[in-house]
PAMI-503139 format. One record per residue (C-alpha): residue number from 1; x, y, z. Coordinates in steps of 0.1 Angstrom, whole numbers. Example, Ala and Ser with C-alpha at 12.3 -4.5 7.8 and 13.67 -1.06 7.14 Angstrom:
BEGIN
+-----+-------+-------+-------+
! num !     u !     v !     w !
+-----+-------+-------+-------+
!   1 !   123 !   -45 !    78 !
!   2 !   137 !   -11 !    71 !
+-----+-------+-------+-------+
This chain:
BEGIN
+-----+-------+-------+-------+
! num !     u !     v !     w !
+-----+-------+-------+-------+
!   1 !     0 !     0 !     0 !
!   2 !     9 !    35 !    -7 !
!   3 !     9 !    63 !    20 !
!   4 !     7 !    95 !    14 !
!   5 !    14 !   134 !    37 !
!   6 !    20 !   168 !    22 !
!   7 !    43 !   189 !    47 !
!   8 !    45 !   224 !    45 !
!   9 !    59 !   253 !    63 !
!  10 !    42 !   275 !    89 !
!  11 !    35 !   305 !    77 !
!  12 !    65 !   330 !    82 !
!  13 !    92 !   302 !    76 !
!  14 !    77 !   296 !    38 !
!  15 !   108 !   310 !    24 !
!  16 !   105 !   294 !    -6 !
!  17 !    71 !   298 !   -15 !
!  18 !    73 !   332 !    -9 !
!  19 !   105 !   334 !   -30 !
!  20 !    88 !   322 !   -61 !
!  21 !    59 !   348 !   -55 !
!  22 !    85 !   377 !   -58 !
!  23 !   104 !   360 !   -86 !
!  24 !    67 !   353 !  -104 !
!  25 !    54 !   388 !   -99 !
!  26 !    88 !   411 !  -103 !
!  27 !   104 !   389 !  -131 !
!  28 !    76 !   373 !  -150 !
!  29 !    54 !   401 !  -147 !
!  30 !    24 !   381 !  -134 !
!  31 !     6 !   408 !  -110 !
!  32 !   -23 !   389 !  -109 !
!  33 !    -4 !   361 !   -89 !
!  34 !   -17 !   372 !   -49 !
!  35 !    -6 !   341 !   -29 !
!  36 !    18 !   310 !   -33 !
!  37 !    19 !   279 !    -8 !
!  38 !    45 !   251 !   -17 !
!  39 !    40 !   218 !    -2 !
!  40 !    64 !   190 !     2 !
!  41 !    49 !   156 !   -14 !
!  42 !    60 !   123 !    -1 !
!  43 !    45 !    90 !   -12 !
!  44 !    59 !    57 !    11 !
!  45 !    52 !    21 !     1 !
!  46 !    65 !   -14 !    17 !
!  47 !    67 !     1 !    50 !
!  48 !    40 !    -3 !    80 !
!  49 !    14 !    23 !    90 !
!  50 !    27 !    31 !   128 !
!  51 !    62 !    30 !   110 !
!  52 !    50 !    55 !    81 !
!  53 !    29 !    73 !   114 !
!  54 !    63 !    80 !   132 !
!  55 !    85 !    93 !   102 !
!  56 !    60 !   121 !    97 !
!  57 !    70 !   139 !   123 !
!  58 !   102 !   125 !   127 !
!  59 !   118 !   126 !    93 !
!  60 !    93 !   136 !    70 !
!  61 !    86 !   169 !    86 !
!  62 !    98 !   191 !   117 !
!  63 !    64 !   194 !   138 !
!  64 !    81 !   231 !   150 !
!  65 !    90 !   244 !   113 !
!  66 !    58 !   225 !    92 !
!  67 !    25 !   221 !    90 !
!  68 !    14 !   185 !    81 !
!  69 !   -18 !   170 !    65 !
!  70 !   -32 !   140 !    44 !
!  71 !   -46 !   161 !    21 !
!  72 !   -42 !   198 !    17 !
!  73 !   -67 !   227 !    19 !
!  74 !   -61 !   247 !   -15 !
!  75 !   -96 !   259 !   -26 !
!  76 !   -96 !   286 !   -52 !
!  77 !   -61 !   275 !   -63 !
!  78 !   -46 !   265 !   -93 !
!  79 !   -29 !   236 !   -85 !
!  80 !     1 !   215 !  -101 !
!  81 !    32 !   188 !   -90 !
!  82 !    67 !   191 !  -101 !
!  83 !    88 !   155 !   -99 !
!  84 !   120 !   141 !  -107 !
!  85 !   122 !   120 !  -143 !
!  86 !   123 !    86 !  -136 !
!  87 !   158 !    75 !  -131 !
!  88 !   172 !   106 !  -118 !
!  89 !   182 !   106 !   -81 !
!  90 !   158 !   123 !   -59 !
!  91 !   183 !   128 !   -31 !
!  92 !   154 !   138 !    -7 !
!  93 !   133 !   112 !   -13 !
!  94 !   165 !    89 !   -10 !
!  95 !   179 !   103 !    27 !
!  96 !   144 !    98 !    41 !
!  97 !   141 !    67 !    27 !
!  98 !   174 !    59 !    47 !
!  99 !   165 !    78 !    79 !
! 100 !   133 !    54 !    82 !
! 101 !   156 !    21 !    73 !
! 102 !   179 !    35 !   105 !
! 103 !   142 !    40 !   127 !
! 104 !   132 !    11 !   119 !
! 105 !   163 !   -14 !   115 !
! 106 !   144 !   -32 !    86 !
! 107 !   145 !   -28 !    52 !
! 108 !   144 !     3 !    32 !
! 109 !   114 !    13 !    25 !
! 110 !   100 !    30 !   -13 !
! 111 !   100 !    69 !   -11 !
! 112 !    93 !    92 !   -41 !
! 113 !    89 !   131 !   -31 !
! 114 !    72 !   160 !   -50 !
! 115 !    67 !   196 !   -48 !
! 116 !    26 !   204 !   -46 !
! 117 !    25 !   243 !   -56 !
! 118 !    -9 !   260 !   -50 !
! 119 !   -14 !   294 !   -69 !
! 120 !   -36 !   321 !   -59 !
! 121 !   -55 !   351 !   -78 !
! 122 !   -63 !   358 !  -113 !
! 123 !   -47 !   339 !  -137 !
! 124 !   -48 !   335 !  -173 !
! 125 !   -38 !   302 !  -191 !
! 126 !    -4 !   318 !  -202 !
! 127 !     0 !   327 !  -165 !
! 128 !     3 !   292 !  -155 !
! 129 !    28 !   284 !  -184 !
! 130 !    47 !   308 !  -172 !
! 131 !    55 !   300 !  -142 !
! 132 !    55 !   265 !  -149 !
! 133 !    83 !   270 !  -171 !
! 134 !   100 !   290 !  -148 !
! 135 !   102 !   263 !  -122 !
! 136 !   101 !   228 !  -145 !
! 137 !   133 !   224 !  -154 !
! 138 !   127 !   194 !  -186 !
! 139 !   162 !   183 !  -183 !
! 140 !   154 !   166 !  -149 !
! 141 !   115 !   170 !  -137 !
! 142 !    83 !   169 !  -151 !
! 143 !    46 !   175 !  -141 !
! 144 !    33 !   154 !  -119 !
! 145 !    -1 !   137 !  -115 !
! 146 !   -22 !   146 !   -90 !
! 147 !   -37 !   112 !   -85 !
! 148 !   -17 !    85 !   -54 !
! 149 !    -3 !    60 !   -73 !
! 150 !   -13 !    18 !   -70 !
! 151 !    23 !    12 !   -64 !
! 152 !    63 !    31 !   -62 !
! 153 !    77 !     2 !   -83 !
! 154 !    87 !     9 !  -116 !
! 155 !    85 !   -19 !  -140 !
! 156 !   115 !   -21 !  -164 !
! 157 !   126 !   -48 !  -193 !
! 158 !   161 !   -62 !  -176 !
! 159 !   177 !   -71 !  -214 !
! 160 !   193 !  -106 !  -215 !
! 161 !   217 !   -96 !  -243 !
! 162 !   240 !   -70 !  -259 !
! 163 !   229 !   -55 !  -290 !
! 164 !   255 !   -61 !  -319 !
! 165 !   255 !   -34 !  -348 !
! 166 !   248 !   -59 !  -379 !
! 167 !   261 !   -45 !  -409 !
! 168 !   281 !   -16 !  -392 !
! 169 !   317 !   -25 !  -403 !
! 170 !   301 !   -28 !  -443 !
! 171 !   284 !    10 !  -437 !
! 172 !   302 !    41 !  -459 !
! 173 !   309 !    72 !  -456 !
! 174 !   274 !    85 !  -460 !
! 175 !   259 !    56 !  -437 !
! 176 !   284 !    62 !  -408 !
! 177 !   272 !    97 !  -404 !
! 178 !   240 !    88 !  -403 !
! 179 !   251 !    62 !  -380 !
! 180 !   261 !    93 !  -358 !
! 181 !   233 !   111 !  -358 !
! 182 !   206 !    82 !  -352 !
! 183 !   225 !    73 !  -322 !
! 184 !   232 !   108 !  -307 !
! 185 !   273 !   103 !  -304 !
! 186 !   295 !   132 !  -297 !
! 187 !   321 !   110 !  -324 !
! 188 !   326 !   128 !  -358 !
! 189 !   326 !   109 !  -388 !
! 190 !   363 !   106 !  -391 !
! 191 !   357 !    94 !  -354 !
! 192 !   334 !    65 !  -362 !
! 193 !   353 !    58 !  -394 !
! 194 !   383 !    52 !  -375 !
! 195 !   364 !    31 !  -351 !
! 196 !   348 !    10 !  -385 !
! 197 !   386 !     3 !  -395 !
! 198 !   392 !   -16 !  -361 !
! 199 !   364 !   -41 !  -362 !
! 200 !   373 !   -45 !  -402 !
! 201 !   406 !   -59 !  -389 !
! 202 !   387 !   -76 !  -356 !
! 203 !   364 !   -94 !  -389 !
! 204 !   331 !   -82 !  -364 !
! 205 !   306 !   -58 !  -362 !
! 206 !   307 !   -44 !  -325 !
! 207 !   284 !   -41 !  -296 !
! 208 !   261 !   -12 !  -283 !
! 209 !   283 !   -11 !  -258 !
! 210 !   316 !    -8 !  -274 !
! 211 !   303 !    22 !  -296 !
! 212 !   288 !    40 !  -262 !
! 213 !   322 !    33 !  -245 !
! 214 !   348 !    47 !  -267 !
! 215 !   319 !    77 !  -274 !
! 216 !   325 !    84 !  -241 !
! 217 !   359 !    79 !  -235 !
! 218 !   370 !    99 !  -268 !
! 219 !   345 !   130 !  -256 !
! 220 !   360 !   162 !  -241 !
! 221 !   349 !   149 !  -206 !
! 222 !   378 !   119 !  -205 !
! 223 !   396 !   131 !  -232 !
! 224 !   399 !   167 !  -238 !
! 225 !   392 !   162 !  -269 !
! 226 !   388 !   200 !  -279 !
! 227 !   421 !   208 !  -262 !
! 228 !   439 !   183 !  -282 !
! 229 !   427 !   194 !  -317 !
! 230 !   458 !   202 !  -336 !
! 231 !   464 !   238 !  -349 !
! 232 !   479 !   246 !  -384 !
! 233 !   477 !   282 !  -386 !
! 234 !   469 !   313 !  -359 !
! 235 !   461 !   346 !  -370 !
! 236 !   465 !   376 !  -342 !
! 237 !   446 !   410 !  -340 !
! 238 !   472 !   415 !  -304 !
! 239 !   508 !   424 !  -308 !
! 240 !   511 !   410 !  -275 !
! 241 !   493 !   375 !  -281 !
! 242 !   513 !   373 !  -309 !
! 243 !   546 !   377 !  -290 !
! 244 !   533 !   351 !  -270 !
! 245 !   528 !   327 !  -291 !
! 246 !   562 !   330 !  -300 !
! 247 !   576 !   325 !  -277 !
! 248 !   557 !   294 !  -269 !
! 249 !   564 !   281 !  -301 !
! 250 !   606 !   290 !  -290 !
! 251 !   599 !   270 !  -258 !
! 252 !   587 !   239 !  -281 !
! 253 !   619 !   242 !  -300 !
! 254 !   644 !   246 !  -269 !
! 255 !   623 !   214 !  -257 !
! 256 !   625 !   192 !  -287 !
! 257 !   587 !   192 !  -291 !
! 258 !   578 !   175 !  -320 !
! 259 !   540 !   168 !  -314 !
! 260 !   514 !   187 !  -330 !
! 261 !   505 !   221 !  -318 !
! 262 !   474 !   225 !  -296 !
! 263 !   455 !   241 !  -267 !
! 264 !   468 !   213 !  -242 !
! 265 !   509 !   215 !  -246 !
! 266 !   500 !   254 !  -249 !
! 267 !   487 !   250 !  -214 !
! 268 !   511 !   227 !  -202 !
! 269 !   543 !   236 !  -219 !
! 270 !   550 !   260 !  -187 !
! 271 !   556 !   228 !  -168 !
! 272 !   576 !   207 !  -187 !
! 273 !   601 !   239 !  -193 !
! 274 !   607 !   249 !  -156 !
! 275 !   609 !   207 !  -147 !
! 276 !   634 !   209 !  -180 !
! 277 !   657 !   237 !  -164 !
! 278 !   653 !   220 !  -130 !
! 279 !   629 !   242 !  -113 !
! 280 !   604 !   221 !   -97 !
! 281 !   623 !   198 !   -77 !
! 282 !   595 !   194 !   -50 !
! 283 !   570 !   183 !   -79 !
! 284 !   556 !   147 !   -67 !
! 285 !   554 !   124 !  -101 !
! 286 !   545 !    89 !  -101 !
! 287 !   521 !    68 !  -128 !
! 288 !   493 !    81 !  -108 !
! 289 !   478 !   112 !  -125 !
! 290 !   446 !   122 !   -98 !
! 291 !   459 !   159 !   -89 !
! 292 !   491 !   184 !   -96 !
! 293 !   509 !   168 !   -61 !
! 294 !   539 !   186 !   -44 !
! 295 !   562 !   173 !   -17 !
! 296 !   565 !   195 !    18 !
! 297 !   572 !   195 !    48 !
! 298 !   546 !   202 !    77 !
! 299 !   555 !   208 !   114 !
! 300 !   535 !   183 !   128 !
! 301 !   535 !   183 !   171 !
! 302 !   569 !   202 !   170 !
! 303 !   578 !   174 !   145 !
! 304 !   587 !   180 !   108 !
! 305 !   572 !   157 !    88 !
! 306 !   569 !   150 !    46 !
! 307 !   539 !   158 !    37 !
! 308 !   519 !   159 !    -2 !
! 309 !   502 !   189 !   -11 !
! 310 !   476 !   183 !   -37 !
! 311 !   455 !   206 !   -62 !
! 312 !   427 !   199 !   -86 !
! 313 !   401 !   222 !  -102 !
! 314 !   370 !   209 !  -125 !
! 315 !   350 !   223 !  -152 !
! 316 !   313 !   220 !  -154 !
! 317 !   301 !   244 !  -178 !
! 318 !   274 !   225 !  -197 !
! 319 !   265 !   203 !  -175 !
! 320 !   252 !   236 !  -148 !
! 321 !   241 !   251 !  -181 !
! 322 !   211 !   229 !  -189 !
! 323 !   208 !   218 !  -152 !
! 324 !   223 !   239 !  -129 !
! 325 !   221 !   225 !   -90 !
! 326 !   236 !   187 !  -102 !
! 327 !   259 !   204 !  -124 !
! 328 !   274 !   227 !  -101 !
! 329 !   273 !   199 !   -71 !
! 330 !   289 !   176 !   -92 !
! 331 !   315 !   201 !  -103 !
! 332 !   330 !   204 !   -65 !
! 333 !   324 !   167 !   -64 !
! 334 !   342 !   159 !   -94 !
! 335 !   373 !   178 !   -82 !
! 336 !   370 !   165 !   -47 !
! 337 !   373 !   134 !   -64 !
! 338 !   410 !   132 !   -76 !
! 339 !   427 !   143 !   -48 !
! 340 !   408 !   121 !   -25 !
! 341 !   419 !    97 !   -51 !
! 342 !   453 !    99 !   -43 !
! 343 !   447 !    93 !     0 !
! 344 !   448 !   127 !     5 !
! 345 !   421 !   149 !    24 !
! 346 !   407 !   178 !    10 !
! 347 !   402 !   208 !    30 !
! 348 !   396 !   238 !    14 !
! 349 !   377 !   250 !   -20 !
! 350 !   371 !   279 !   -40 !
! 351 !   346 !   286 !   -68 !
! 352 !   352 !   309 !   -96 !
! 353 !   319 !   312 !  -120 !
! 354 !   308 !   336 !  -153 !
! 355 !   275 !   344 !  -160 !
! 356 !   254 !   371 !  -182 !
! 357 !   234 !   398 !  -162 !
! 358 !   209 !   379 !  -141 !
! 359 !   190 !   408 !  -136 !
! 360 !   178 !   409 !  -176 !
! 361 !   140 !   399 !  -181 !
! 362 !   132 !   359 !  -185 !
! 363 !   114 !   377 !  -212 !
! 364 !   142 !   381 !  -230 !
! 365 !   163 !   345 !  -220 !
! 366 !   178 !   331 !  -250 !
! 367 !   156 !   307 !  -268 !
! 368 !   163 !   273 !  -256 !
! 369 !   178 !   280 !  -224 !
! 370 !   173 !   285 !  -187 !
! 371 !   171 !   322 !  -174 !
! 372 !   207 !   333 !  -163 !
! 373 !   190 !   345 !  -131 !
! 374 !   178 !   303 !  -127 !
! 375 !   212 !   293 !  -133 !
! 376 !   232 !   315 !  -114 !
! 377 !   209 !   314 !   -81 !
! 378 !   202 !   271 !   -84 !
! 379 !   241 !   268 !   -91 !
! 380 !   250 !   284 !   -60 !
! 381 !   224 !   260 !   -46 !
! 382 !   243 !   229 !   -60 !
! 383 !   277 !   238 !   -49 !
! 384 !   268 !   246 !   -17 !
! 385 !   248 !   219 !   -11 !
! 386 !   272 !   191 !   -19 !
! 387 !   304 !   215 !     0 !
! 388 !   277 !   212 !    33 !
! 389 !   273 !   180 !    29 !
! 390 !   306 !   167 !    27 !
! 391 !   319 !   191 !    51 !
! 392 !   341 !   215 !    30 !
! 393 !   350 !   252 !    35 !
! 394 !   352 !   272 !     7 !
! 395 !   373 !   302 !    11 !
! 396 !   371 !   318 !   -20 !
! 397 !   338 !   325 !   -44 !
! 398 !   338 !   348 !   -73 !
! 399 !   312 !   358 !   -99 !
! 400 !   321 !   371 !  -129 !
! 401 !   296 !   386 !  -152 !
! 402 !   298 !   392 !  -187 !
! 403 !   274 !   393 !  -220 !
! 404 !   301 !   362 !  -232 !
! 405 !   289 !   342 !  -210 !
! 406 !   254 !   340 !  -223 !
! 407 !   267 !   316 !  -247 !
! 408 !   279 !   291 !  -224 !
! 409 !   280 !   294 !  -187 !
! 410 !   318 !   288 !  -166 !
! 411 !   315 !   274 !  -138 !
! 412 !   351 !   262 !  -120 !
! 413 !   354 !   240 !   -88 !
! 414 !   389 !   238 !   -73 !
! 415 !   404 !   222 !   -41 !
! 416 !   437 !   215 !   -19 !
! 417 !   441 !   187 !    -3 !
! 418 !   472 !   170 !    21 !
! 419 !   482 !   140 !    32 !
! 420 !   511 !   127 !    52 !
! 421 !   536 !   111 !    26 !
! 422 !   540 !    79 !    43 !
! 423 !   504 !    74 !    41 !
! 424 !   504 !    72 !     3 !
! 425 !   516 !    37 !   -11 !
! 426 !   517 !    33 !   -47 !
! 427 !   521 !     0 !   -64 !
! 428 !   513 !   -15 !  -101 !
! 429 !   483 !   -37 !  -101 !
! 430 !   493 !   -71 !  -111 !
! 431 !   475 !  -104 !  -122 !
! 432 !   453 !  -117 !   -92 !
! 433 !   450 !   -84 !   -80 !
! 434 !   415 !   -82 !   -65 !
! 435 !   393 !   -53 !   -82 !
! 436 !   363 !   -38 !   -63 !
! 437 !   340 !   -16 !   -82 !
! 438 !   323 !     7 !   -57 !
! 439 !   295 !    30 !   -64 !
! 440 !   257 !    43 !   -68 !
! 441 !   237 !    29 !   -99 !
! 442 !   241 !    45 !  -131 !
! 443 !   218 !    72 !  -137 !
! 444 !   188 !    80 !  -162 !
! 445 !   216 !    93 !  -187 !
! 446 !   232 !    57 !  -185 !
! 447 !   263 !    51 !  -208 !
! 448 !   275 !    80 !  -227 !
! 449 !   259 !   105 !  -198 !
! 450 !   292 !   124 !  -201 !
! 451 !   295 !   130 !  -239 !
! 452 !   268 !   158 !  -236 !
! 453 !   299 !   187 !  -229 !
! 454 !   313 !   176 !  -267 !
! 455 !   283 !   179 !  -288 !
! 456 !   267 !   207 !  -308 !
! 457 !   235 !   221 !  -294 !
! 458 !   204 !   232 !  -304 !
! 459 !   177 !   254 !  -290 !
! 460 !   160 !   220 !  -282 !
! 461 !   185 !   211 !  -265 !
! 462 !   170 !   217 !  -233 !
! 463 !   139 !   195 !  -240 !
! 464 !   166 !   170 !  -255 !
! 465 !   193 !   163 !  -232 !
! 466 !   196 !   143 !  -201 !
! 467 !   209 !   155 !  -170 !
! 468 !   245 !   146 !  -181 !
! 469 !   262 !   155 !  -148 !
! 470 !   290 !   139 !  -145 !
+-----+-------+-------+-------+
């Protein structure tokens, strides 16, 4: 059986609510919006009704904050529910499923949340669109029904076998890029052409998941792919660029660099000259590649002690552009990543970010994306969020805002981290070696979530993409 409660907060401490009746009336212009009362919907299911009685107002609501009730009062409003897509983590949904598992010492029990918003006053049809857009972001909800569903479970076809691409090694030129396109790749045709020459010499066509695989480990998010595009020819407007560039291209020559010329050596030239001329004699290298890692020493109890000092930053620029909280909490997450990686703790953070004026009109939002005033304030959400939650301070956050960044959002997680050095042991795997693979389930985006930074977009990109967080 499925239980249902709608929690809401008392009036004064509806924050929220009262949020998106400012943003409603002051940025979507909708003065006939008076009143607007968020709810908090969960539904619960293989749990008992004294157990599901108890978690109301122990994890479900906070009887001093919220308001509780089976079902709500909301005569004379229009109403509406906003939910996660199927697939994609509900993370509140998820902690109270796990906060009634730790009541109860049983199993976990099914949770799925919503968000109930009643609207009061006068509205007209294109009201309600409006601010239905504003708040349904496609990339990762949708409307809700209103109705309590027979059961939580969703019912899913587990396949028994890998697809194999018949005929995909016999395709041309023509056929491989429309091989491409029907299968949404980030791969260009020389990509999958080069791919196509493999399984000629393997004598097989390949599987689903091979394609999806090296889609994803040949995009921009594994492989910089962008960064290691090779440059022929540079024209300069700058005297001083120009200069520049010269002198890089001396550096090159004094290093005996003989591969092509692109974005990455331009970026990482810098280091290989000053560890050339015997500069960086505390820099920590080892086959391990998680974070730039630097030998000190720390005084430690009066004690000096070697220590490894580890930095990392991460990009998430499309993935906060089309969904802004996941994209920005994943960002921070992504960089806390490496470094923890390498047995090191991270302890600090900063954020640096670029956005267009938040301020403009949604009115006037570019067609096919979210307002810059959604993505900046959700963003700062995200990152926050997941930096609470995992206990880190950030010391340093920075907004930059520019009419550029319009086009594409920048939104940059960096870390430090330490670690004594004697805590770090490094050896090569070897045969026998046992591997555990540790982690949540894959997410609605599945296989190939990641390539979404390398492709082209559209103005139906929005509508189109899946949360591709990470």
């Amino acid at each position: 059986m499925v239980y249902r409660i709608y929690v809401e907060k008392k009036p004064g401490l509806d924050n929220e609510a009262k949020t998106l009746l400012s943003d409603a009336r002051t940025l979507l212009g909708i003065d006939g919006l008076k009143n607007v009362r968020l709810f908090n919907r969960y539904d619960a299911e293989n749990i008992e009704k004294s157990l599901f009685d108890y978690a109301v107002k122990t994890v479900f609501s906070e009887p001093q904050l919220d308001t509780v009730s089976d079902e709500p009062d909301v005569d004379g409003a229009y109403v509406f529910a906003v939910e996660y897509l199927p697939g994609q983590f509900d993370q509140r949904a998820d902690s109270a499923a796990q906060c009634i598992q730790i009541i109860s010492q049983g199993d976990r029990p099914d949770v799925r949340s919503a968000k109930l918003y009643a609207l009061y006053g006068d509205l007209s049809d294109d009201d309600i669109k409006a601010i239905k857009k504003y708040v349904i972001n496609p990339v990762e909800a949708r409307e809700a029904s209103l109705e309590l569903p027979g059961t939580l479970q969703t019912a899913f076809e587990i396949p028994t076998s890998v697809k194999t691409l018949d005929g995909f090694i016999k395709l041309d030129r023509a056929g491989l890029e429309d091989f491409v396109r029907s299968y949404g790749l980030a791969m260009d045709a020389d990509d999958i052409e080069f791919c196509q020459k493999y399984f000629i010499i393997e004598n097989r066509d390949p599987t689903i998941t091979e394609i999806r695989m090296i889609d994803t480990y040949w995009s921009d998010h594994c492989r910089h792919t962008t960064f290691l595009t090779h440059i022929d020819s540079v024209k300069f407007e700058d005297a001083l660029l120009q200069k520049a560039y010269r002198d890089y291209l001396d550096v090159r020559a004094e290093l005996g660099r003989t591969k092509p010329v692109c974005l990455m050596d331009v970026a990482t030239i810098g280091a290989r000259y000053l560890k050339a001329k015997g500069k960086l004699p505390k820099l920590d290298e080892s086959e391990e590649i998680n974070a730039c890692t630097v030998k000190i020493n720390v005084t430690v109890d009066g004690v000096e002690e070697p220590w490894l000092l580890l930095f990392k930053n991460e990009t998430h620029n499309h993935p906060t552009e089309i969904e802004p909280f996941g994209g920005a909490a994943t960002c921070i997450g992504g960089a806390i990543r490496d470094p923890l990686s390498g047995r090191s703790y991270v302890y600090a953070a900063m954020r640096v970010t670029g956005a267009a004026d938040p301020t403009v009109p949604v009115s006037e939002t570019i067609e096919g994306k979210l307002p810059q005033r959604k993505i900046v304030t959700t963003a700062a959400a995200g990152y926050s969020s997941y930096g609470n939650q995992i206990g880190l301070a950030t010391g340093i956050v920075d907004e930059i805002y520019h009419p550029g960044y319009a086009a594409k959002r920048m939104e940059i997680g960096a870390v430090i981290a330490a670690a004594p050095a004697e805590n770090v042991r490094r050896e090569r795997p070897a045969p026998g070696d046992v591997v555990i693979l540790l982690g949540g389930a894959t997410g609605r985006d599945g296989i190939g979530g990641a390539t979404g930074s390398s492709k082209s977009h559209t103005a139906h990109s929005v509508e189109e993409c899946g949360a591709e967080v990470q």
